[in-house]
C-alpha atoms as one frame of an Amber mdcrd trajectory, in Angstrom:
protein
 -31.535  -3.074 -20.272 -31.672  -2.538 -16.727 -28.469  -2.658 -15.393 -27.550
  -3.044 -11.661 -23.814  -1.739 -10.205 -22.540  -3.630  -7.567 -20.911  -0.571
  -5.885 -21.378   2.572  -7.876 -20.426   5.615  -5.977 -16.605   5.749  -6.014
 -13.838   5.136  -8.484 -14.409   2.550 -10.479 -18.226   2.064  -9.774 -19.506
   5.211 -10.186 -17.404   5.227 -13.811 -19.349   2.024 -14.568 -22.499   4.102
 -13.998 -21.369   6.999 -15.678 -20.843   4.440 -18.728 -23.905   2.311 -18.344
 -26.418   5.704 -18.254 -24.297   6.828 -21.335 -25.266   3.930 -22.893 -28.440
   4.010 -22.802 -29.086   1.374 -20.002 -31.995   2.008 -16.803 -29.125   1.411
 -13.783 -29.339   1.045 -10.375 -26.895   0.771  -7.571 -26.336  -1.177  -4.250
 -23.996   0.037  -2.011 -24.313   0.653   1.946 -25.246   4.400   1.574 -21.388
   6.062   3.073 -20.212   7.853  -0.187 -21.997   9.585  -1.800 -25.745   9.561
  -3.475 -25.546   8.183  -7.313 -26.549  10.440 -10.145 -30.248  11.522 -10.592
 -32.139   9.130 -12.149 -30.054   5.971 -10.982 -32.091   4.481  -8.322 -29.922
   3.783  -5.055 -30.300   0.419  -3.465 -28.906  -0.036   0.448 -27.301  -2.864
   2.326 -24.540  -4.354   3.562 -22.727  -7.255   0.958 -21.860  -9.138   4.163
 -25.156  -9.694   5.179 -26.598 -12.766   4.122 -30.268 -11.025   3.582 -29.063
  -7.523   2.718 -29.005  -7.816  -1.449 -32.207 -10.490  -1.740 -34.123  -7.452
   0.538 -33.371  -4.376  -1.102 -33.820  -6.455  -4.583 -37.283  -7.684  -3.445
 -38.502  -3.877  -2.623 -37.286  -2.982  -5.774 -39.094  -5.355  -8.103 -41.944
  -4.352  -5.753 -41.876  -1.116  -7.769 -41.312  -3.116 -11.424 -37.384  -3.020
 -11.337 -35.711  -6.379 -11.694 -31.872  -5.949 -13.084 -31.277  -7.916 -16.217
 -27.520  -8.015 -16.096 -25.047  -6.674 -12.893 -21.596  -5.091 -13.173 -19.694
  -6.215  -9.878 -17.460  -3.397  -8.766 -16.953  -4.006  -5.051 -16.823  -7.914
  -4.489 -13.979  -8.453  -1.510 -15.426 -10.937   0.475 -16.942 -14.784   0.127
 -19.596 -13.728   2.319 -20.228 -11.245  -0.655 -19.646 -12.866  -3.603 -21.938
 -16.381  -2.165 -24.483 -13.088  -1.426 -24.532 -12.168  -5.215 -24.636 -15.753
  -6.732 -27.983 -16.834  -4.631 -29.606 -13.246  -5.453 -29.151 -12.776  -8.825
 -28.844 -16.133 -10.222 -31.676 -15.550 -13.542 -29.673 -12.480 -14.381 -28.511
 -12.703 -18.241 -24.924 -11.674 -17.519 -22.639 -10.556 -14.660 -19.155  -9.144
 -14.972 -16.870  -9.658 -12.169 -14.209  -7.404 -11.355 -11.699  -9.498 -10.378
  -8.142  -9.203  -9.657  -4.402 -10.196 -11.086  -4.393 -11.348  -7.716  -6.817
 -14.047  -8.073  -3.903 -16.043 -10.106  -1.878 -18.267  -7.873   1.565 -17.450
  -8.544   0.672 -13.478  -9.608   3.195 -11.438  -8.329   5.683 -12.284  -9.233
   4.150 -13.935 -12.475   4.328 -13.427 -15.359   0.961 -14.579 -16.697   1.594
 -15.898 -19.772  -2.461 -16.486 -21.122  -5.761 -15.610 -19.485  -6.022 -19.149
 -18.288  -3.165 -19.580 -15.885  -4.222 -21.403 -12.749  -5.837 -19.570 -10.147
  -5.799 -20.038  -6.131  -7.328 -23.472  -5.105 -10.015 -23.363  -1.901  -7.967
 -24.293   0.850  -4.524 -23.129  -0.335  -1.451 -25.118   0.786   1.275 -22.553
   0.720   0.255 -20.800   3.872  -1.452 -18.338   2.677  -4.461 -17.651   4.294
  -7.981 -18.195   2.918  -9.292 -14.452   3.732  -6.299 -13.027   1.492  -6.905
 -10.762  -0.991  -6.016 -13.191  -4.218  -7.700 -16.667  -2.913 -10.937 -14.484
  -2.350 -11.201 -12.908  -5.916 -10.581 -16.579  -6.708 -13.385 -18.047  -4.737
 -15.344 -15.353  -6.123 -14.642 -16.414  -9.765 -15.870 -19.555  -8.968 -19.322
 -19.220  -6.726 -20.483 -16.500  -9.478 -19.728 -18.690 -12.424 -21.255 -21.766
 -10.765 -23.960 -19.974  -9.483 -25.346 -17.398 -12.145 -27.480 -18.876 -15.372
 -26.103 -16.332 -17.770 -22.387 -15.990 -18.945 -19.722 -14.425 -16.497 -17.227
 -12.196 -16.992 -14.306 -12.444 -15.042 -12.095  -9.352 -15.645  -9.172  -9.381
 -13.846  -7.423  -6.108 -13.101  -4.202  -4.619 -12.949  -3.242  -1.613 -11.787
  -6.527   1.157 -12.511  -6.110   5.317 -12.739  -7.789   8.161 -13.249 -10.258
  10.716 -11.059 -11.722   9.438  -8.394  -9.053   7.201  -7.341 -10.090   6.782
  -3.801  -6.698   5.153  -3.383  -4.562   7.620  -4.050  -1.210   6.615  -5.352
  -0.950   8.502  -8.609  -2.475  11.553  -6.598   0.454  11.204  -3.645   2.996
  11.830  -6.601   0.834  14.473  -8.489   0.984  16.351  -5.269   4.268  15.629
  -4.178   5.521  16.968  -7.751   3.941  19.447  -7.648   5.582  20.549  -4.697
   8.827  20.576  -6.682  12.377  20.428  -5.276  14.409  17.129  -4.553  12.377
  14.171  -5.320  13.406  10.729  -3.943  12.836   8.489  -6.562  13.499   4.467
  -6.704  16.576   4.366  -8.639  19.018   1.009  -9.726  16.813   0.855 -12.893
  13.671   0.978 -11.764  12.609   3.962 -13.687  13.253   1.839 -16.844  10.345
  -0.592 -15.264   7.508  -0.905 -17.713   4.324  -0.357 -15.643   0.547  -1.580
 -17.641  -2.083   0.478 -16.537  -5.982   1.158 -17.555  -8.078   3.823 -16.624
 -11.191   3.404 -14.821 -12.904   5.486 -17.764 -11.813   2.489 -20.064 -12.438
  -0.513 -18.152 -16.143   0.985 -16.905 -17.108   0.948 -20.270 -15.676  -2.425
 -21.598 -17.301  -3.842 -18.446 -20.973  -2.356 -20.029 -20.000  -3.436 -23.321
 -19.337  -6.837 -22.310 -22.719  -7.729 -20.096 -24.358  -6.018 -23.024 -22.484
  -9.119 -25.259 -22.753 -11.884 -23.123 -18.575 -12.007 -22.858 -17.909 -15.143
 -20.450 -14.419 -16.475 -18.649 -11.347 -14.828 -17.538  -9.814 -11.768 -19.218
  -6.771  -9.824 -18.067  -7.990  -6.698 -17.861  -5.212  -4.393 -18.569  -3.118
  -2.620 -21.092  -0.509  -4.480 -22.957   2.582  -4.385 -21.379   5.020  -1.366
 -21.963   1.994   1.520 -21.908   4.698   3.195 -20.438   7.780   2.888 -17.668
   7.388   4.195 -14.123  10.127   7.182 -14.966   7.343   8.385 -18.158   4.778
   8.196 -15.654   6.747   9.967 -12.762   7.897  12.550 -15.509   4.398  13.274
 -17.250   3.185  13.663 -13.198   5.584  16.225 -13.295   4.757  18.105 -15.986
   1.048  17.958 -15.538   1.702  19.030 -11.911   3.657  21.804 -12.917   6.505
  21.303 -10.410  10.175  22.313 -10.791  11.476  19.250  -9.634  14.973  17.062
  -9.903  14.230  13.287  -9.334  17.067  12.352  -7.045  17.568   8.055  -8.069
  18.208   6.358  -4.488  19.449   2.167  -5.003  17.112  -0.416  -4.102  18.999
  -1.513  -1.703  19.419   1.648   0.327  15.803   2.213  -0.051  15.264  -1.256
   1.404  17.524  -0.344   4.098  15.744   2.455   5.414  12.461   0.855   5.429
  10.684   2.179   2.432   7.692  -0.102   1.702   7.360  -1.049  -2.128   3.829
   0.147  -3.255   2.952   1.812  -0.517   5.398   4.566   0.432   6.939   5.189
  -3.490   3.803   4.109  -4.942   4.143   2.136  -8.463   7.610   0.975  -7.615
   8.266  -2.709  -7.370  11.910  -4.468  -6.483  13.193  -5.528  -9.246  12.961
  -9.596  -8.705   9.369  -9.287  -8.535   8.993  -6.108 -11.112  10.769  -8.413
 -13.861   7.919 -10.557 -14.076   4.960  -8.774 -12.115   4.460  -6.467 -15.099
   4.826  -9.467 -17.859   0.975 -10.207 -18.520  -0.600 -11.272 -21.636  -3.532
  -9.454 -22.405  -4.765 -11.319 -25.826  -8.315 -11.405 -24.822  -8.529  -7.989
 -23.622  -7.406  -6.798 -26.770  -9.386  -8.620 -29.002 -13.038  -7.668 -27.085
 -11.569  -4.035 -27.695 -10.295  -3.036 -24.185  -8.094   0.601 -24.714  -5.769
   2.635 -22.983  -6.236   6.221 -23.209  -3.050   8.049 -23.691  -1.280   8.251
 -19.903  -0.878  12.343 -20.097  -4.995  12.421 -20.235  -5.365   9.899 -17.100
  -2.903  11.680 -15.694  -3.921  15.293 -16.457  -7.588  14.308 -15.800  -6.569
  12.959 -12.753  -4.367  15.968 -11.683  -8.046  18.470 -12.571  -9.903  16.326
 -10.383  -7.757  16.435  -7.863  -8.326  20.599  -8.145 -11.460  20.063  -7.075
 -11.949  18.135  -4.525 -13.955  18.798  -1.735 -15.468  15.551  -1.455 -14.467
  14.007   2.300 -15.627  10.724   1.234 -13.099  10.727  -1.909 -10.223   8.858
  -0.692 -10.515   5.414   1.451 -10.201   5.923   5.326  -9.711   2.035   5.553
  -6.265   1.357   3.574  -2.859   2.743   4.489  -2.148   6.569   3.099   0.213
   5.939   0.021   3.333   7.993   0.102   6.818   8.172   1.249   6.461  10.506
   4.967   8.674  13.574   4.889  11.257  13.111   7.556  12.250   9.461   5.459
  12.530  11.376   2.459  14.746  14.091   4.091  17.031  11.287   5.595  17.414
   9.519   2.144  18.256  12.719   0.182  20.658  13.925   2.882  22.414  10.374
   2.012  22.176  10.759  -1.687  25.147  10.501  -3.609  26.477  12.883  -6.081
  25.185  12.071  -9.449  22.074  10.646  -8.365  19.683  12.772 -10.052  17.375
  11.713 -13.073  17.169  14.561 -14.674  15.113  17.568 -14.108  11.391  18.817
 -14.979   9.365  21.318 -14.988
């Protein structure tokens, strides 16, 4: 089939290409042209999703050389403008997978989601929350594409995705902090006991080929099962696979609070724990019936950790979101204040 990435050259994109070409499939991309070139042989489509004529145009001088996409993997859909964009261009396509978010549920975090059918933000939400927000536009999303495209659509929405070419960067801010070694400030009052669900990008690129290629339709959870692992495994396999000599020094919640460290973004992974109860308690029955798997953590993470080796890509990690990490002179202030008896344990 001829298969069209929304996206396509970064993380998760450029895995669904990887898969798609594996597979067999003629692909194409459509991105606006900043990172990167796609492999040879996938032809490379330009435009900007925000502008109303951008994706009709560069699909029109495409099928002026014979290439019409039969079904569309949507990696980078995070506006309305964009996702409106898609549903009038590629309405006759014979399926479309969405990647949505967690987000897109209306009371996700804190959750839990208990089936892949919990309610979702309304238009117009009531609680405040703005329209533009992250969650209420994956929403919207969901609902122009499925409204607006003939063939089934797959809504898969995401959790929390891994693996090289994270252009994020949270599992490679602890891979390199590890590997540093030494004192590590780490979120303690049982937070290291937190399970944390994750998928690699590897995984979820090619259930998102398999399903277009099936015709899946309707909202998935796209995730591991709860309990893949718990955010002191992960932080300890980082450590390993880094190589660092480190001791994970366990600061309480509420001193970390104190001091100003953001949950997420400066100690990446960690949530407090009256949202982490819940945030992490998704049902994934749908995900694991279509076949969805979760590579062992220790290869995302090692893979992750190689690819990290070699990077000389400057286009390889976002300029546009927040650099994840705790900064240095925070870190020194909290250990200086660390109690005796704080430390997790060692590795090495």
């Amino acid at each position: 089939m001829r298969l069209l990435v929304l996206g396509g050259t970064r993380f998760l994109g450029r895995h669904a290409v990887d898969a798609a070409v594996r597979r067999g499939h003629e692909v194409a991309t459509f991105t606006r042209g900043l990172s990167g070139r796609p492999p040879e042989g996938v032809l490379a489509l330009h435009g900007d999703r925000d502008d109303a004529p951008s994706l009709a145009a560069a699909l029109d001088g495409a099928a002026a050389s014979g290439w019409r996409p039969d079904v569309v993997v949507d990696t980078s859909c995070q506006s309305r403008a964009a996702a409106e964009q898609a549903a009038a261009a590629l309405a006759d396509v014979r399926a479309y997978a969405l990647v949505s978010s967690l987000n897109a549920y209306a009371a996700w975090p804190p959750g839990p989601v208990l089936t892949d059918d919990d309610p979702t933000w309304p238009e117009g939400p009531s609680d405040g929350t703005a329209p533009d927000a992250y969650g209420p536009v994956k929403a919207h999303a969901e609902r122009v594409l499925t409204a607006g495209v003939r063939g089934p659509v797959l809504l898969a929405r995401a959790g929390l995705i891994t693996g090289p070419h994270d252009d994020v960067g949270r599992l490679a801010w602890w891979l390199r902090r590890l590997e540093r070694g030494g004192r590590v400030v780490v979120p303690g009052s049982g937070a290291l006991e937190q399970p944390v669900a994750l998928v690699d990008a590897r995984d979820l690129a090619d259930w998102l080929v398999r399903g277009v290629e099936s015709g899946w339709a309707g909202g998935v959870n796209a995730t591991s099962p709860v309990g893949t692992t718990t955010l002191g495994g992960l932080l300890r396999t980082c450590a390993d696979v880094a190589g660092g000599d480190v001791e994970l020094v366990e600061v309480p919640e509420e001193r970390l609070l104190a001091a100003g460290v953001q949950p997420w973004q400066h100690l990446p992974y960690w949530l407090p724990r009256n949202v982490a109860s819940t945030a992490w308690d998704v049902a994934t029955p749908r995900a694991q019936e279509t076949g969805l798997v979760q590579r062992p953590v220790r290869e995302t993470v090692a893979d992750t950790w190689a690819w990290l080796q070699d990077l000389h890509d400057p286009h390889a990690l976002r300029s546009d979101r927040p650099v994840p990490g705790l900064p240095e002179e925070l870190e020194r202030e909290l250990l200086d204040g660390a109690s005796v008896g704080a430390s997790a344990g060692t590795s090495r």
